[in-house]
C-alpha positions in Angstrom: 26.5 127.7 100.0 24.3 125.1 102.1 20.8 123.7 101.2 18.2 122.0 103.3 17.9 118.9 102.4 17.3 107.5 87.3 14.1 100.3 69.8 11.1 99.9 67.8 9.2 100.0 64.6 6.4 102.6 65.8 8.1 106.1 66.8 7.7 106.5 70.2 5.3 108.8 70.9 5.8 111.8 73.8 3.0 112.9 75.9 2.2 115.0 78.9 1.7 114.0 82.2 -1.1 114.4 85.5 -2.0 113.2 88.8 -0.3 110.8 91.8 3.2 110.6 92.1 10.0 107.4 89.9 16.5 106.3 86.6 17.7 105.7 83.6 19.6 102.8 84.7 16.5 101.6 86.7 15.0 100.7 83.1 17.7 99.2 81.9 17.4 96.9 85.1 14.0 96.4 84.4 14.1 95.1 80.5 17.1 92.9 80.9 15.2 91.1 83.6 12.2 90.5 81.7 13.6 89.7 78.4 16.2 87.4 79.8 12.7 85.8 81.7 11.3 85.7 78.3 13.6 83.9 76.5 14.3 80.9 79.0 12.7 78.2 79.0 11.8 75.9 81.5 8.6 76.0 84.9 11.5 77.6 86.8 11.2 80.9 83.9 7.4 81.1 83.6 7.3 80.9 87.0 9.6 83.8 87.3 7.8 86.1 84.5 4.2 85.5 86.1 6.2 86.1 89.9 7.9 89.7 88.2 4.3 90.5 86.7 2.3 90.2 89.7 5.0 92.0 91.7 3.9 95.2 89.9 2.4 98.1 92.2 -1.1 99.4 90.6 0.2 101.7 87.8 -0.4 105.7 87.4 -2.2 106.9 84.7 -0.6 109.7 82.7 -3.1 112.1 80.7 -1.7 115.4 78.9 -2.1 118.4 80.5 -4.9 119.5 77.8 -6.5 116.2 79.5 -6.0 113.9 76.6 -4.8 110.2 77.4 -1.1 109.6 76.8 -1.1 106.5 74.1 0.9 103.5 75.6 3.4 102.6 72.5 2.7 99.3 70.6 4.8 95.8 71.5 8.0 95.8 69.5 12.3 97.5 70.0 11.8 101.0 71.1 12.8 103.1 68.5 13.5 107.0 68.1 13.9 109.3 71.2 13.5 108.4 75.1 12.3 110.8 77.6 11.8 109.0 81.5 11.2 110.4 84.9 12.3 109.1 88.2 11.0 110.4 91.6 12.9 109.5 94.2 10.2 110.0 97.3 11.2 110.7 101.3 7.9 109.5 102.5 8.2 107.2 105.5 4.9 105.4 105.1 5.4 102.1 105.0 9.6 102.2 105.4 11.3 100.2 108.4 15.0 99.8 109.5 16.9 103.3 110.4 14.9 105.5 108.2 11.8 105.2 110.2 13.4 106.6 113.5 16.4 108.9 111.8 16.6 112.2 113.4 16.6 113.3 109.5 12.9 112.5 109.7 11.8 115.3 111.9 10.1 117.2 108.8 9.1 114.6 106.8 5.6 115.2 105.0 3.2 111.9 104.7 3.0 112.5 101.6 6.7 113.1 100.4 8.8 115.2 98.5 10.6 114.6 95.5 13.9 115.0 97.3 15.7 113.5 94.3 14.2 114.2 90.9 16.4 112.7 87.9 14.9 113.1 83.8 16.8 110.2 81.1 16.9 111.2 77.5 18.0 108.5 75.4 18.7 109.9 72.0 16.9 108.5 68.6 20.1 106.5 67.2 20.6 105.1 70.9 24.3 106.4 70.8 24.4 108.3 73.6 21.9 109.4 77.2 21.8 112.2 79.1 20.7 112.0 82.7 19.5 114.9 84.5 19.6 115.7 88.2 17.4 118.3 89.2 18.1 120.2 92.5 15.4 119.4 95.0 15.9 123.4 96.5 15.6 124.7 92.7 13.1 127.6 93.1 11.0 127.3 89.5 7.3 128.0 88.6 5.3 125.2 89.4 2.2 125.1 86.5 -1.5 124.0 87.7 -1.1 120.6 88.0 -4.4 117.6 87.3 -5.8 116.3 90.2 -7.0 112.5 91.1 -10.6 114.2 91.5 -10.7 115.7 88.4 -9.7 119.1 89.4 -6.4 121.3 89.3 -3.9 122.7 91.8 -3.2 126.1 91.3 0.1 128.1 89.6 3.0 129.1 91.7 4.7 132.0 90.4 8.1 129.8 92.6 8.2 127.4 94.3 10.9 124.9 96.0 10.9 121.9 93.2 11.0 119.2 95.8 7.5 120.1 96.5 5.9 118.8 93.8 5.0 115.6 94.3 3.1 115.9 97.1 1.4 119.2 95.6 0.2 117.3 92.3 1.4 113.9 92.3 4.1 112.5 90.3 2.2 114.4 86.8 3.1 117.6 88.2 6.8 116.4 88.9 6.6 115.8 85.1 5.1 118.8 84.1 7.2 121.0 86.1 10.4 119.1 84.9 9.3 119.6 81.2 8.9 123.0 81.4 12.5 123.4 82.3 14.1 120.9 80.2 12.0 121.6 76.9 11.6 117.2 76.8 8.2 115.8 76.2 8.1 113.3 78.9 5.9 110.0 78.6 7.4 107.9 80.8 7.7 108.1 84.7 8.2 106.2 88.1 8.2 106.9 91.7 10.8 105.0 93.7 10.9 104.9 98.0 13.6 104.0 100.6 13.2 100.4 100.3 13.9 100.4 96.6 17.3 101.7 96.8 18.0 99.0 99.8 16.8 96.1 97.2 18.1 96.9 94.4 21.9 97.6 95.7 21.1 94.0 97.7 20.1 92.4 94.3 23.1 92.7 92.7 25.2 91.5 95.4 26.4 95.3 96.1 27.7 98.4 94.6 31.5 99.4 94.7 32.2 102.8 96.2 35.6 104.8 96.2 36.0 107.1 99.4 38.7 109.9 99.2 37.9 111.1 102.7 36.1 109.1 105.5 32.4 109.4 105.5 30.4 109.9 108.5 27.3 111.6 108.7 24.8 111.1 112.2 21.8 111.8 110.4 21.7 108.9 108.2 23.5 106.5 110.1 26.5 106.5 108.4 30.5 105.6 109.2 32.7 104.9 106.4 36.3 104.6 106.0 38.6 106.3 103.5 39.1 103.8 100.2 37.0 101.1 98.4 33.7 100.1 100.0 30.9 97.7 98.6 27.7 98.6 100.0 24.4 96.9 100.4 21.0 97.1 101.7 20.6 100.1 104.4 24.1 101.2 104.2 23.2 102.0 100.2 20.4 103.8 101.1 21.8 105.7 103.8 25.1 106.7 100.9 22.9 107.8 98.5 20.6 110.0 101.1 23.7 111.2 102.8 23.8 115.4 102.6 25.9 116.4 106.0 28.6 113.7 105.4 28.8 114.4 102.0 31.1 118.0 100.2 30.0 120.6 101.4 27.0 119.1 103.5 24.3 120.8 100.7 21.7 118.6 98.7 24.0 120.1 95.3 27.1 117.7 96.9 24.7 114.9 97.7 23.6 115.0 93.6 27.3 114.7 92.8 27.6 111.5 95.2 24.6 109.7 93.6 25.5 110.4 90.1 28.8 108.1 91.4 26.7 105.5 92.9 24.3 105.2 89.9 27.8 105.4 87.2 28.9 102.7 89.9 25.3 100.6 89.3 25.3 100.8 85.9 29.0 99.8 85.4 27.9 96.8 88.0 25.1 95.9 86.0 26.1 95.6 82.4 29.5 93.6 83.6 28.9 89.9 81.7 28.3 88.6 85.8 25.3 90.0 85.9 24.1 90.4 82.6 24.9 86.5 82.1 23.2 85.6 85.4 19.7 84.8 85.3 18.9 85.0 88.9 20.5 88.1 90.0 18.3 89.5 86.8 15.2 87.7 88.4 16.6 89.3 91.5 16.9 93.2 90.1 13.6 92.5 88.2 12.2 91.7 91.4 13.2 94.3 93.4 12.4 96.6 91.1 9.1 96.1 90.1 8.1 95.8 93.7 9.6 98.8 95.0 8.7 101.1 92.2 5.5 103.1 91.5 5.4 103.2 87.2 2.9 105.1 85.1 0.5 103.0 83.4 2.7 103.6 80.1 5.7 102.0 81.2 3.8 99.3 83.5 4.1 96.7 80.9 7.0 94.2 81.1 6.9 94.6 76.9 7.5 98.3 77.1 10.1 97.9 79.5 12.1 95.1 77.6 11.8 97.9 74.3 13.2 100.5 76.5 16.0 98.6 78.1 16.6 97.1 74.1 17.2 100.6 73.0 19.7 101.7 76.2 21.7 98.5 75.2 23.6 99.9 72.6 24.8 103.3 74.6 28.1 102.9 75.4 29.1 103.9 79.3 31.1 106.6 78.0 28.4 107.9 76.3 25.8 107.5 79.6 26.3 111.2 80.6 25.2 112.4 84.5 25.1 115.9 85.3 23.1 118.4 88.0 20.6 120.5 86.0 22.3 124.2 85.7 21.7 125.9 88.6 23.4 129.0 91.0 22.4 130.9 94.3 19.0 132.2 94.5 19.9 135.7 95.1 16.8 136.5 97.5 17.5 133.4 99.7 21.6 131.5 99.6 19.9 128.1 101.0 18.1 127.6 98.1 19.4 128.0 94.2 17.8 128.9 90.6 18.2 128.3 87.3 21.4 129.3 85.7 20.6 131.0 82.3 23.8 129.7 80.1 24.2 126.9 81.0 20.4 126.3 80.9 20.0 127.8 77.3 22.7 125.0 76.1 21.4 121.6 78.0 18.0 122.8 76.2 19.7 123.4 72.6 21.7 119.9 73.2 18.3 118.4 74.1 15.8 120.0 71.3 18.7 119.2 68.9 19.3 115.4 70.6 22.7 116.2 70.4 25.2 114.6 72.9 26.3 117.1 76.1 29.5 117.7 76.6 31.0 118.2 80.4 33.9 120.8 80.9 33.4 121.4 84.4 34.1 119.1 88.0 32.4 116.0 89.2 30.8 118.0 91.6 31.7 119.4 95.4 30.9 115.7 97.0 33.1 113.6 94.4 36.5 114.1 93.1 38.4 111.8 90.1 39.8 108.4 91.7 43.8 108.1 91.9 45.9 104.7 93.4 44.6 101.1 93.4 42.2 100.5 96.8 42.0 97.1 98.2 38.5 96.2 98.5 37.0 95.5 102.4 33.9 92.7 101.9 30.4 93.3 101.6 28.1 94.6 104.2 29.8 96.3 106.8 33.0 98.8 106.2 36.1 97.9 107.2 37.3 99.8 110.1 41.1 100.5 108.7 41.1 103.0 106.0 42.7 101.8 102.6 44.1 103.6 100.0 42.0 105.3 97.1 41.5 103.4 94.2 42.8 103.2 91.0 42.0 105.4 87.8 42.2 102.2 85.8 39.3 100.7 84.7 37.5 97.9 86.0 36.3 95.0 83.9 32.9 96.1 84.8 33.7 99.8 83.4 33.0 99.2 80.0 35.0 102.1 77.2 35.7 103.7 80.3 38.0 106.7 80.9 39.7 107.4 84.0 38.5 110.2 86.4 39.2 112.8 84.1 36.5 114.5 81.5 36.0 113.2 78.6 37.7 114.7 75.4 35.0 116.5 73.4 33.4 115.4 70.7 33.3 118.0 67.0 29.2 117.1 67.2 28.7 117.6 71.0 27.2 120.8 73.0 29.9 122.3 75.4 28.2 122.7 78.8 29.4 126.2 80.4 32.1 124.7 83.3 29.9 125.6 86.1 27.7 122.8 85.3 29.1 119.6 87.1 28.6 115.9 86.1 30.5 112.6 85.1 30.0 109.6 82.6 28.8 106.6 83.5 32.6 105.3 82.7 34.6 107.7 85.0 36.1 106.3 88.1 35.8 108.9 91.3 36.0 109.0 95.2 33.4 110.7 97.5 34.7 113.6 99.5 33.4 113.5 103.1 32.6 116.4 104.6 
């Protein structure tokens, strides 16, 4: 099958969202930046905080979709449940290097597309997250969505769910996502090209494993078999990569960024970075600039109570998986939702009881094997090296190898067909 083409007193409380147009991880960023900002002392940190602050892009406001506001929560540790959006957009406006020329740009909309869609629920004891990746050719209803102009788009019986950003703004990504994950969702950011590119630069570079050479025209993209760090463009161009990736369909590019992101977020919360207050400055940064936030999570005080709560999930526990999905019987380039394993994510969710994977990692990534040497930052080497170890990095955390997770007496058994890894899993991309 082929397909065209993220802890506090007051309860937090869940609204609905509306117009303009957003990763778990990406909050985590986000807090530890500020908060580490916060507590230094010195011109060198207030200069920092007031530099992160203004770096802010004018926020989105969120209403419900009865119209009512969505209340922004009070200052203080997040507590109870977390429910965020991330939009990744494929707009060009305003992006340079490769990705303003790619042949891959042909059909690009002004506007954009949510080509990658991705919903974090953080449970209420903060003991375990579930990140969502929702297929961006996932025929679903698409409800009437609030308008800037104080109007409404109308109801689509189905739709393609990459389309609805640029149909309603980034509310009508959160509506529609809602609707199939059963989450109130308060929270919600709209990230572009350049984001990925800064944040991968920020922390001096993400570590990739490569089971098969990588090469893929489209995006740019020639990478060797074995361990790569990648920064900047070449990031961005691993994370958008579809016809190098599996089987070449968007479904194998999910499983490839749910490696990069496990690979971030093991980067991130190694005591390097977390003990380093300029590369924080640096992710805070890049963040903030690169990232469109609703006007609820625009305040450097809600995002330090977010990224308070994550803390304390362990990576084992930081679960990613594609949202349940199988061929749309009236079209095989584009896929629907898959009733079982659909009906469980939702009971796990409603429940906020951890998920538990039993399928693959996905067609694009398989579980690491033998130890890799690593090739430098920036550009790959041009010898292939062999595929990395299972073992755990430093940076891994209660990590397991590439295998699944043993399940848990208190977790919700996900049917096999619905693919994913932890945060803590070593695996390789498979190149197509």
């Amino acid at each position: 099958m082929r397909h065209s083409t993220v802890a506090r007193p007051t309860p937090v409380r869940h609204g609905r969202l509306p117009v303009r147009r957003a990763r778990g991880p990406v909050a985590r960023l986000l807090a530890g930046i500020v908060a580490v900002a916060v507590v230094s002392v010195g011109a060198v940190a207030a200069y920092a905080v007031q530099d992160t602050v203004r770096s802010l892009k004018p926020s989105v406001h969120l209403v419900s979709a009865a119209g009512k506001a969505v209340t922004v929560p009070a200052v203080g540790a997040e507590s109870g449940a977390v429910n965020i959006l991330l939009a990744g957009t494929d707009t060009r406006t305003g992006q340079g290097g490769q990705f303003s020329s790619s042949q891959e740009l042909a059909g690009s909309s002004g506007a954009g597309n949510n080509d990658v869609t991705m919903v974090l629920h953080l449970s209420a004891d903060h003991q375990h997250a579930t990140v969502i990746s929702i297929p961006r050719d996932l025929m679903v209803p698409i409800p009437s969505c609030p308008t800037s102009n104080g109007g409404s788009t109308s109801p689509q019986d189905s739709a393609q769910f990459n389309t609805t950003l640029s149909t309603g703004g980034l509310s009508c990504v959160v509506l529609t996502a809602e609707a199939l994950t059963g989450l109130s969702i308060p929270y919600a950011a709209e990230i572009s090209f350049d984001g990925v590119s800064a944040m991968s630069n920020a922390v001096g570079g993400v570590p990739v494993c490569l089971a098969t050479p990588l090469k893929d025209p489209y995006v740019g993209l020639n990478l060797p078999a074995g361990q790569q760090t990648l920064v900047g463009d070449q990031a961005l161009a691993f994370v958008r990569s579809r016809h190098g990736v599996g089987d070449g369909s968007d479904l194998g590019r999910i499983s490839n960024q749910q490696l990069f992101l496990s690979s971030l977020l093991r980067t991130v919360t190694s005591a390097g970075v977390l003990s380093n207050p300029i590369t924080l400055f640096s992710l805070a940064k890049a963040a903030t600039s690169n990232l469109t936030l609703s006007d609820t999570l625009s305040s450097p005080t809600t995002l330090v109570s977010i990224g308070l709560a994550l803390k304390s999930v362990p990576l084992s526990a930081f679960v990613f998986l594609q949202y349940p999905a199988m061929t749309d019987p009236s079209n095989v380039n584009r896929v629907v939702p898959e009733p079982t394993g659909v009906d469980a994510l939702k009971q796990a969710l409603s429940t906020d009881t951890p998920v538990q994977l039993t399928g693959t990692t996905g067609n694009g990534t398989e579980s690491a094997t033998p130890a890799p040497s690593a090739t430098p930052s920036g550009a790959p080497s041009t010898a292939a090296t062999p595929a990395p170890s299972a073992t755990p990095s430093a940076a891994s955390g209660s990590a397991s190898t590439g295998s699944t997770p043993a399940p848990t007496s208190s977790a919700v058994s996900l049917p096999s067909n619905v693919t994913g890894q932890t945060a803590a899993q070593q695996t390789c991309t498979k190149g197509n």
